[in-house]
C-alpha positions in Angstrom: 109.3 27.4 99.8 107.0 27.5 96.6 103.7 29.5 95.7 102.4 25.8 95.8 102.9 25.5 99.3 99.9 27.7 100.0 97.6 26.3 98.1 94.4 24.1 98.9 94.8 21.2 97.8 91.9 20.6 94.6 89.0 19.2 95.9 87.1 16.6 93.9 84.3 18.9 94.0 86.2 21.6 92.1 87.0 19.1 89.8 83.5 17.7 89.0 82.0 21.4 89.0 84.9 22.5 86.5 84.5 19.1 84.6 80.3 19.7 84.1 81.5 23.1 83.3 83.7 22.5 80.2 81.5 19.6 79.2 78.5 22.4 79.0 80.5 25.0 77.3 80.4 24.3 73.5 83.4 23.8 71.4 84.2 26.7 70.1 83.3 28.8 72.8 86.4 30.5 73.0 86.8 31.3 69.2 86.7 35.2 68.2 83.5 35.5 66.0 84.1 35.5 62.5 83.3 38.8 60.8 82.0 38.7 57.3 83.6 41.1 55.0 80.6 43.5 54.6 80.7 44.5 58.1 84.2 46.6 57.9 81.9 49.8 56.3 80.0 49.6 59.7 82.9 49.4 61.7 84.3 52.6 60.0 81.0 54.2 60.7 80.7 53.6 64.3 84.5 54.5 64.9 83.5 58.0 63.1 80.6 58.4 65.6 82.4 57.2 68.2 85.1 60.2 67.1 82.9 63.2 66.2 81.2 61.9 70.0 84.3 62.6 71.7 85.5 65.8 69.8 81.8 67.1 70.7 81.9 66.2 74.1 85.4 67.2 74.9 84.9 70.6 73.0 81.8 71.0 75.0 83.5 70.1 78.4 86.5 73.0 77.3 83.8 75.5 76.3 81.9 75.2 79.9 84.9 75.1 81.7 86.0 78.6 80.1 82.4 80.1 80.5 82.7 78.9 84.2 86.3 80.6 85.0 85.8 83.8 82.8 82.1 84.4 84.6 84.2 83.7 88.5 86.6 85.8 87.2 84.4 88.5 86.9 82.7 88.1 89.9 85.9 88.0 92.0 86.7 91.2 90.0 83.3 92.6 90.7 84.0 91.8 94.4 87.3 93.2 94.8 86.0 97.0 93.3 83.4 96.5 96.0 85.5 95.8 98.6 87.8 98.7 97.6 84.9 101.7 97.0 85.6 101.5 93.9 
């Protein structure tokens, strides 16, 4: 048995909505845009935003996280002395 077998056979509507399709699209449609040598400095520039962005955020994201556990761990401290008469 082949993956054919379970396929629907193409329907001539498929075929007219695929052919008004590709006759729409414009020829190059596909085609990566060119990129004109001047804008590589621009592309550095937003890769270096991009970067001090993540360092920032991800620094940020450590720094909370630590804040958070060292102020429960004080609290669970805290709570322990209580619960002991200390």
């Amino acid at each position: 048995m082949t993956p054919d077998t379970h396929r629907a056979p193409p329907t001539s509507a498929f075929r007219a909505l695929a052919a008004a399709a590709l006759a729409w699209a414009p020829p190059g449609h596909a085609a990566p845009p060119s990129t004109p040598p001047g804008d590589t400095d621009i592309d550095l520039l937003l890769f270096l935003l991009a970067a001090l962005f993540w360092g920032v955020a991800h620094v940020w994201t450590l720094l909370v996280v630590w804040a958070e556990a060292r102020a429960s761990g004080v609290r669970a401290t805290a709570g322990k002395e209580a619960a002991h008469g200390r």
